[in-house]
C-alpha positions as a Markdown table, in Angstrom:
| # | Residue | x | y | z |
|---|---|---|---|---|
| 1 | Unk | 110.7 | -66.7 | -57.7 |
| 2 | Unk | 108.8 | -69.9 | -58.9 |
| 3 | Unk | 107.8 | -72.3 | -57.0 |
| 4 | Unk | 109.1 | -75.8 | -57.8 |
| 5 | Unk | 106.9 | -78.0 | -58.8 |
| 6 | Unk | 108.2 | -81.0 | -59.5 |
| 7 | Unk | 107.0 | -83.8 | -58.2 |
| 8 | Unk | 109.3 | -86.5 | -56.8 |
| 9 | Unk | 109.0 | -90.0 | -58.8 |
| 10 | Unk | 111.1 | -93.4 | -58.1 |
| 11 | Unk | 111.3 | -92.8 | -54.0 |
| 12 | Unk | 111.5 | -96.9 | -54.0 |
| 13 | Unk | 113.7 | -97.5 | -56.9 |
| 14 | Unk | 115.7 | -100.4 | -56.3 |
| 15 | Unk | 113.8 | -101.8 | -53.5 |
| 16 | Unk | 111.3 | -104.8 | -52.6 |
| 17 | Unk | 108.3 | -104.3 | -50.5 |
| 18 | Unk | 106.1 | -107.3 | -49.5 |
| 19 | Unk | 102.5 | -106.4 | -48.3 |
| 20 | Unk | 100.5 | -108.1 | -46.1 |
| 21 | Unk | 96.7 | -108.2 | -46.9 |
| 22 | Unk | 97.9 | -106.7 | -50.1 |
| 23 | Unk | 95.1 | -107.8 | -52.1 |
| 24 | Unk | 92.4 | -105.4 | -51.4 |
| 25 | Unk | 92.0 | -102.1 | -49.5 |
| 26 | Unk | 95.0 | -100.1 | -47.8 |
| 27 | Unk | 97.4 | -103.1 | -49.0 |
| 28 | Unk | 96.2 | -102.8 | -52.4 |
| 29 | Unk | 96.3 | -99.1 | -52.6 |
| 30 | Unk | 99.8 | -99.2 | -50.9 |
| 31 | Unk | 101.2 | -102.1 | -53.5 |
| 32 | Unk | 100.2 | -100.0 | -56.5 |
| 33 | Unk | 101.9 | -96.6 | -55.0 |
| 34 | Unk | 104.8 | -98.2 | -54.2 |
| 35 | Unk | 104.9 | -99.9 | -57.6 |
| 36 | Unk | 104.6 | -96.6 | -59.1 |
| 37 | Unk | 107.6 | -95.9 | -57.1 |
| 38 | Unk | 110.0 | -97.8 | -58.4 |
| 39 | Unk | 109.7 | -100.5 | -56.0 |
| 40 | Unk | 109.5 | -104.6 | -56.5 |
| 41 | Unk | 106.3 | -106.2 | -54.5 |
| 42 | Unk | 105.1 | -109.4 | -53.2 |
| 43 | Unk | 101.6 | -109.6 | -52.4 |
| 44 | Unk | 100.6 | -111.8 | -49.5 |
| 45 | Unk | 97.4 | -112.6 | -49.3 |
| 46 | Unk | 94.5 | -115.2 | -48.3 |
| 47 | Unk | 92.9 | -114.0 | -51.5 |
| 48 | Unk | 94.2 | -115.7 | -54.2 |
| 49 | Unk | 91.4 | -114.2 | -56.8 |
| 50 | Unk | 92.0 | -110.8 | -56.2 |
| 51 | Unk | 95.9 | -111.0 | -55.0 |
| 52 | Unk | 96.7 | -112.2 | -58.6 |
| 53 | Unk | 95.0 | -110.0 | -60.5 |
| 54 | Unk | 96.5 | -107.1 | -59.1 |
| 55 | Unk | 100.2 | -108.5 | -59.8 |
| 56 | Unk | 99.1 | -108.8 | -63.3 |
| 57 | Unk | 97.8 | -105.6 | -62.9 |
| 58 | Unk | 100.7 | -104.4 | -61.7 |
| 59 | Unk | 103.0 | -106.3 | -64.0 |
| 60 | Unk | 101.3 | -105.2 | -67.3 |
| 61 | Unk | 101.8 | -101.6 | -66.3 |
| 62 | Unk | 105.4 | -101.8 | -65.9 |
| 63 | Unk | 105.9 | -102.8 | -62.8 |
| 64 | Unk | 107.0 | -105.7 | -61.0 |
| 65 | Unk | 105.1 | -108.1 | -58.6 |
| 66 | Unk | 104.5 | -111.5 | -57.3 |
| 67 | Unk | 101.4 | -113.0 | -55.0 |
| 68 | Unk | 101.9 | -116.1 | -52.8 |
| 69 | Unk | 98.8 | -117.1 | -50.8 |
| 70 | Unk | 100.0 | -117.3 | -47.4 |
| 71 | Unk | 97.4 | -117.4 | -43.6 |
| 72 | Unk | 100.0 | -115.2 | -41.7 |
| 73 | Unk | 98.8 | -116.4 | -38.8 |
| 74 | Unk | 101.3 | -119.5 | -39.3 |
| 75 | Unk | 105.2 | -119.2 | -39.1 |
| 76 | Unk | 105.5 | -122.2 | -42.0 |
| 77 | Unk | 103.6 | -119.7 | -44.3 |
| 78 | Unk | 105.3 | -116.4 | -43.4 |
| 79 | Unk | 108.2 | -118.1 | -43.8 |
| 80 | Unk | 107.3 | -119.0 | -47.4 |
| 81 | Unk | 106.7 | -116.0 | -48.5 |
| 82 | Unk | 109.5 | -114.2 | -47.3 |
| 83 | Unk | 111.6 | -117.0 | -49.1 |
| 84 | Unk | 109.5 | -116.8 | -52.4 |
| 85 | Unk | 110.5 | -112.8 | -52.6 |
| 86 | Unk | 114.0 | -113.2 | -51.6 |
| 87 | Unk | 114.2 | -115.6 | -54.7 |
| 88 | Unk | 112.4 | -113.8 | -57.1 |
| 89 | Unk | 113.4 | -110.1 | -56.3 |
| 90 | Unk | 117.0 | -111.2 | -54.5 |
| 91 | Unk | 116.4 | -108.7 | -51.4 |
| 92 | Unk | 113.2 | -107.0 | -48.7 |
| 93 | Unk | 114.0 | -103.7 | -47.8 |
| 94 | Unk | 110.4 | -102.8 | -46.8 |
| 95 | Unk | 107.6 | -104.7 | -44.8 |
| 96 | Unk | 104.4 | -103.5 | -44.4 |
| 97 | Unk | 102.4 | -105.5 | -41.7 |
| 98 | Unk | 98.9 | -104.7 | -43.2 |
| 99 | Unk | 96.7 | -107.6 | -42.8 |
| 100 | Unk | 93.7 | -107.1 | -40.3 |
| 101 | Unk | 90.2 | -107.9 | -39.2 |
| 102 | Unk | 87.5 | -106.7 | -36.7 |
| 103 | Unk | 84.9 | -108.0 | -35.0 |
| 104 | Unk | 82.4 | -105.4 | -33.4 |
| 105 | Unk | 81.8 | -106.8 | -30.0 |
| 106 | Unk | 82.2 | -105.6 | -26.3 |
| 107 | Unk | 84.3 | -108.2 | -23.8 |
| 108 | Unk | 80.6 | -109.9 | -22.3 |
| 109 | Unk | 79.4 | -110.0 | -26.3 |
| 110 | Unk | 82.8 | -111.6 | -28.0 |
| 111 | Unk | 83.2 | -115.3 | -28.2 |
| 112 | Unk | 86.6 | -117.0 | -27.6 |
| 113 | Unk | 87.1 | -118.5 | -31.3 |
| 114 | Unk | 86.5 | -114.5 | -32.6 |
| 115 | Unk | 89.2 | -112.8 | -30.0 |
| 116 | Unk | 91.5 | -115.1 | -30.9 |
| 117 | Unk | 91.4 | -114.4 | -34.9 |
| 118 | Unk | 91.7 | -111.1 | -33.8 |
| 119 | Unk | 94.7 | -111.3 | -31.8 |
| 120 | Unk | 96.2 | -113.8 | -34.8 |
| 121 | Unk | 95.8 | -112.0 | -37.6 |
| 122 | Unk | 96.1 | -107.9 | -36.1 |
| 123 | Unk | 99.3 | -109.3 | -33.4 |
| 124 | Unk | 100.8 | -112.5 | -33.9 |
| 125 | Unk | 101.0 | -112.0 | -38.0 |
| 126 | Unk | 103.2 | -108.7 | -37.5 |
| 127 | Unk | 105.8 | -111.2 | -34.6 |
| 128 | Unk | 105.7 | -113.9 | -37.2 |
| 129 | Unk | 106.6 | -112.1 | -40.0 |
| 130 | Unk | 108.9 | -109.4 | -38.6 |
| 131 | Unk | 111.0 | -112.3 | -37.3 |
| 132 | Unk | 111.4 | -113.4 | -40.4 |
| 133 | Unk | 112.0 | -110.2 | -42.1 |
| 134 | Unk | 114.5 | -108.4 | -39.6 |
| 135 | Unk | 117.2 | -111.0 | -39.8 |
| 136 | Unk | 117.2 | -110.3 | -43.4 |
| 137 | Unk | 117.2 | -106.7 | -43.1 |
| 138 | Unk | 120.0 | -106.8 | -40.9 |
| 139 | Unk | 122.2 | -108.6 | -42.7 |
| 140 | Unk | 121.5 | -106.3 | -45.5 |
| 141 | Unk | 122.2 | -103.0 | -43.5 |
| 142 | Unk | 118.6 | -101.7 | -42.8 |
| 143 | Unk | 115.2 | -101.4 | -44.0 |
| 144 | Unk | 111.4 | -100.1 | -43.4 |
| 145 | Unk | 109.2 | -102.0 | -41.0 |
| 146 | Unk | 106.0 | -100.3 | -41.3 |
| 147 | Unk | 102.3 | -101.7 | -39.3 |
| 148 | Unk | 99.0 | -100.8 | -39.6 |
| 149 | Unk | 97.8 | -100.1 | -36.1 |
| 150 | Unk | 94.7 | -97.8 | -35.5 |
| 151 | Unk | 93.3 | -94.7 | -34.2 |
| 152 | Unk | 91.8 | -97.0 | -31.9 |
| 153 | Unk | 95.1 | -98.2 | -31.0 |
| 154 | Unk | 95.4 | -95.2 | -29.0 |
| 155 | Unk | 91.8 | -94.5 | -28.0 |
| 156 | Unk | 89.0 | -96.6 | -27.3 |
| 157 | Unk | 86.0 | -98.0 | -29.4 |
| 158 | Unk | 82.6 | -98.5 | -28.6 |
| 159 | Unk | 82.2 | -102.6 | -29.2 |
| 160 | Unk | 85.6 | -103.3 | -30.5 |
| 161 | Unk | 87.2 | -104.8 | -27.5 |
| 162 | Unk | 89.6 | -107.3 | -29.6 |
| 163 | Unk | 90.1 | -104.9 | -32.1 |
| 164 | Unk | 90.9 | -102.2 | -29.8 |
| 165 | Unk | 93.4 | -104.2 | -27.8 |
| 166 | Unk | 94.7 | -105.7 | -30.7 |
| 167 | Unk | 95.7 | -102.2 | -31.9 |
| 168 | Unk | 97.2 | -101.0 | -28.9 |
| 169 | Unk | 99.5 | -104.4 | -28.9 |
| 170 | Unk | 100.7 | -103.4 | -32.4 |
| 171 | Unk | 101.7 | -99.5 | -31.5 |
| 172 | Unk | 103.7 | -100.4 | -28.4 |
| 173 | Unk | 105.4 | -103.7 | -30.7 |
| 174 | Unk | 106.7 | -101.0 | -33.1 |
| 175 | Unk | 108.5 | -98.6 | -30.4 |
| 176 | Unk | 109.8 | -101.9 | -28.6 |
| 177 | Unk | 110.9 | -103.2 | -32.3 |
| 178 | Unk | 112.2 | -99.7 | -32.7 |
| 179 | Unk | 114.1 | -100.0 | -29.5 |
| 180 | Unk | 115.4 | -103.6 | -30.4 |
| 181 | Unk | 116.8 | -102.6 | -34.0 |
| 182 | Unk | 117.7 | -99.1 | -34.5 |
| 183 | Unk | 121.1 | -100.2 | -34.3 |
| 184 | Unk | 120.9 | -102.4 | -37.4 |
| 185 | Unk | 119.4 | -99.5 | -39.2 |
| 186 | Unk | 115.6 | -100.9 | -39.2 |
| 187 | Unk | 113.4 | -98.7 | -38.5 |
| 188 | Unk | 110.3 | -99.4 | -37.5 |
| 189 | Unk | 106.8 | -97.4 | -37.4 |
| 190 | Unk | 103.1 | -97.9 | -37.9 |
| 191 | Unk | 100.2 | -95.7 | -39.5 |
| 192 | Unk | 97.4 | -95.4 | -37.4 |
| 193 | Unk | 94.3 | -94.6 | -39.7 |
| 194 | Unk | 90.9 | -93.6 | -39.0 |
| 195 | Unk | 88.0 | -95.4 | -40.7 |
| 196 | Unk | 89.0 | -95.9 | -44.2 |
| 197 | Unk | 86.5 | -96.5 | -47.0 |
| 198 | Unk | 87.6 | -100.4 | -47.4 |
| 199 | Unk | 85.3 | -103.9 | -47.1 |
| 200 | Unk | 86.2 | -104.0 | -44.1 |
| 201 | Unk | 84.8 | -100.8 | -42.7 |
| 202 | Unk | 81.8 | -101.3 | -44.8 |
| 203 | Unk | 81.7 | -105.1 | -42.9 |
| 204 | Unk | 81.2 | -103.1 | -39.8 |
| 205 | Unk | 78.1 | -101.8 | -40.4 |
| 206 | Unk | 76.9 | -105.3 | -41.3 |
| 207 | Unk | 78.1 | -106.5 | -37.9 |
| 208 | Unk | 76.5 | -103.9 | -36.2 |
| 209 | Unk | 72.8 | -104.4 | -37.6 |
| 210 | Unk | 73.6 | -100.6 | -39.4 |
| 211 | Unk | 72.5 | -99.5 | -42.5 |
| 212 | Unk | 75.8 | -99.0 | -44.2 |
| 213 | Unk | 74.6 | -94.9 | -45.7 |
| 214 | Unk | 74.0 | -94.3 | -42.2 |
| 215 | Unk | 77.0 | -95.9 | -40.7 |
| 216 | Unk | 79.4 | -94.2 | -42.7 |
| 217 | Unk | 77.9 | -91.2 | -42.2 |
| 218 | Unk | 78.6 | -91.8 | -38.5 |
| 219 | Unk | 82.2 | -92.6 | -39.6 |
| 220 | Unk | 82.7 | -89.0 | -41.4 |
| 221 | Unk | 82.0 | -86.9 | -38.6 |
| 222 | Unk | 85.5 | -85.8 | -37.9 |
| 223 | Unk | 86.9 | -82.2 | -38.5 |
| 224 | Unk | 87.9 | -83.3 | -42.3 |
| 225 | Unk | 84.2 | -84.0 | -42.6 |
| 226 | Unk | 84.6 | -87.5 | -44.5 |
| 227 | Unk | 86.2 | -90.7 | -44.0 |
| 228 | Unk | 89.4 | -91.5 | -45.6 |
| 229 | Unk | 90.4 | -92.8 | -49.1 |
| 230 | Unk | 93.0 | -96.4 | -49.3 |
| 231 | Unk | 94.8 | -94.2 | -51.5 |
| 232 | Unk | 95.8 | -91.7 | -48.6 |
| 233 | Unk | 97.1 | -94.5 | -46.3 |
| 234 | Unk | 99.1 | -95.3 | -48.7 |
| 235 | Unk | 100.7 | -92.2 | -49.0 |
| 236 | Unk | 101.9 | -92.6 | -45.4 |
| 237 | Unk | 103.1 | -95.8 | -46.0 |
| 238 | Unk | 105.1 | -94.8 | -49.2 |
| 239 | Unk | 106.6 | -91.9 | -46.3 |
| 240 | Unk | 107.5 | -94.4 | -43.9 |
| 241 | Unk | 109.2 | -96.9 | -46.1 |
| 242 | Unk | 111.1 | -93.8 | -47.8 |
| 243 | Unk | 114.6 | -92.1 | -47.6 |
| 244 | Unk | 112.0 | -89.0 | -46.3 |
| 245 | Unk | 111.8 | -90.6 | -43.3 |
| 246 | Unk | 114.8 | -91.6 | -42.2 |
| 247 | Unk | 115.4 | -90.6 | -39.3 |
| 248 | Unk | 111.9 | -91.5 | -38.1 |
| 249 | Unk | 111.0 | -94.4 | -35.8 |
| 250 | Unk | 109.2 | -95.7 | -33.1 |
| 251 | Unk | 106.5 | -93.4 | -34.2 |
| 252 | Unk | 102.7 | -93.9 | -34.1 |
| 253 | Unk | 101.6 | -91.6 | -37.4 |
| 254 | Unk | 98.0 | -90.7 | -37.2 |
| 255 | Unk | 96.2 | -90.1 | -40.0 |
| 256 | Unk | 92.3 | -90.0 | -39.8 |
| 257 | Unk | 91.1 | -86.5 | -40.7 |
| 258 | Unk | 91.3 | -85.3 | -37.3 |
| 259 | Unk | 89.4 | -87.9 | -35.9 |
| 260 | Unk | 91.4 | -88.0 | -32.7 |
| 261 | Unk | 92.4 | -84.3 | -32.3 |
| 262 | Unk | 89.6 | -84.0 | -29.5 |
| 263 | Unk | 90.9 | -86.7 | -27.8 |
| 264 | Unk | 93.4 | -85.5 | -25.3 |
């Protein structure tokens, strides 16, 4: 018999995504697959450069897309932009809480003023903007709640306290969300990557006093033998916010290349 090969196309068709930290990296990679997929997006962003030139990109190509420059750290702007896509796309069926930074430092190293940024963009963006999301998603029976979390959301980090920490926050906030709103058919997950080929992994090595060549070698050695491509994260994303995983939530989805499979 042959195999079928045919590929599924338009798993989002009909829906509206909006990305956090959709401008560059993971959120980039995810707005364009999901595009792809049939799906409306709004870009949210504090890049206002790059966040519009992707939804042009995204617009000449077919697709459909809006950017609003929004600090998700603050409820007036998350607010915003959750009301700009309801008017311009008339529904959000899929959130992905993507934004994030890091700052390499152990707890005697790290200054206030840095593990507080942490903690606002990594935690208090995905509260502020899930509470703004999930009433709308209830009232329109359901949708995908997706966060970026971290490999070192489940294990520890070597000088990456606020990071660290800030991670684990956002794997048990998805099972609790999970908990809180299965019953009005939101599910709720988060991808937790390994170390990504983004700006921000490359910022690391700059914050560590590391030649970048050698610090992403340091970041490849995992069974897979590389670090990971935006493009990949994405693809568990486009999973997650999917009909294939429907009956999936509260999970924790690890995807790093085998990165943690030592770990215990």
């Amino acid at each position: 018999m042959k195999a079928n090969s045919q590929v599924v196309r338009n798993q989002l068709h009909g829906k509206t995504a909006l990305i956090t930290g959709g401008a560059g990296g993971i959120g980039r990679a995810t707005a364009l697959l999901f595009a792809r997929e049939g799906a409306a997006v709004a870009l949210v962003d504090v890049n206002q450069e790059a966040g519009e030139e992707l939804a042009r990109e995204i617009s000449t190509t077919g697709g459909r897309a809006i950017f609003e420059r929004a600090n998700v750290t603050r409820s007036s702007d998350c607010r915003r932009a959750v009301e700009r896509t309801l008017r311009e796309f008339g529904g959000l069926h899929i959130l992905f809480n993507n934004a994030g930074i890091i700052r390499r430092s152990s707890a005697v190293e790290i200054n206030e003023q840095d593990w507080d940024a942490v903690m606002a963009v990594n935690v208090k963006s995905v509260f502020l903007m899930s509470r703004e999301v999930i009433p709308v998603m209830a009232a329109a029976d359901g949708g995908s709640i997706i966060n970026t979390a971290s490999g070192w959301g489940l294990a520890g980090g070597p000088r990456a306290v606020a990071y660290c920490a800030s991670k684990g926050a956002v794997v048990l906030m998805t099972k609790a969300m999970a908990i809180d709103h299965g019953r009005q058919k939101i599910r709720v997950n988060c991808i937790c990557p390994g170390d990504t080929d983004t700006a921000m992994l490359r910022s690391e090595a700059r914050q560590l006093g590391e030649a970048e060549d050698r610090f992403l070698f340091g970041s490849a050695q995992r069974p897979l033998g590389r670090v990971g491509k935006p493009e990949e994260i994405a693809q568990a994303a486009l999973y997650l916010a999917s009909n294939a995983a429907s009956f999936v939530t509260g999970a924790a989805l690890v995807v790093d290349g085998g990165g943690l499979a030592g770990s215990g």
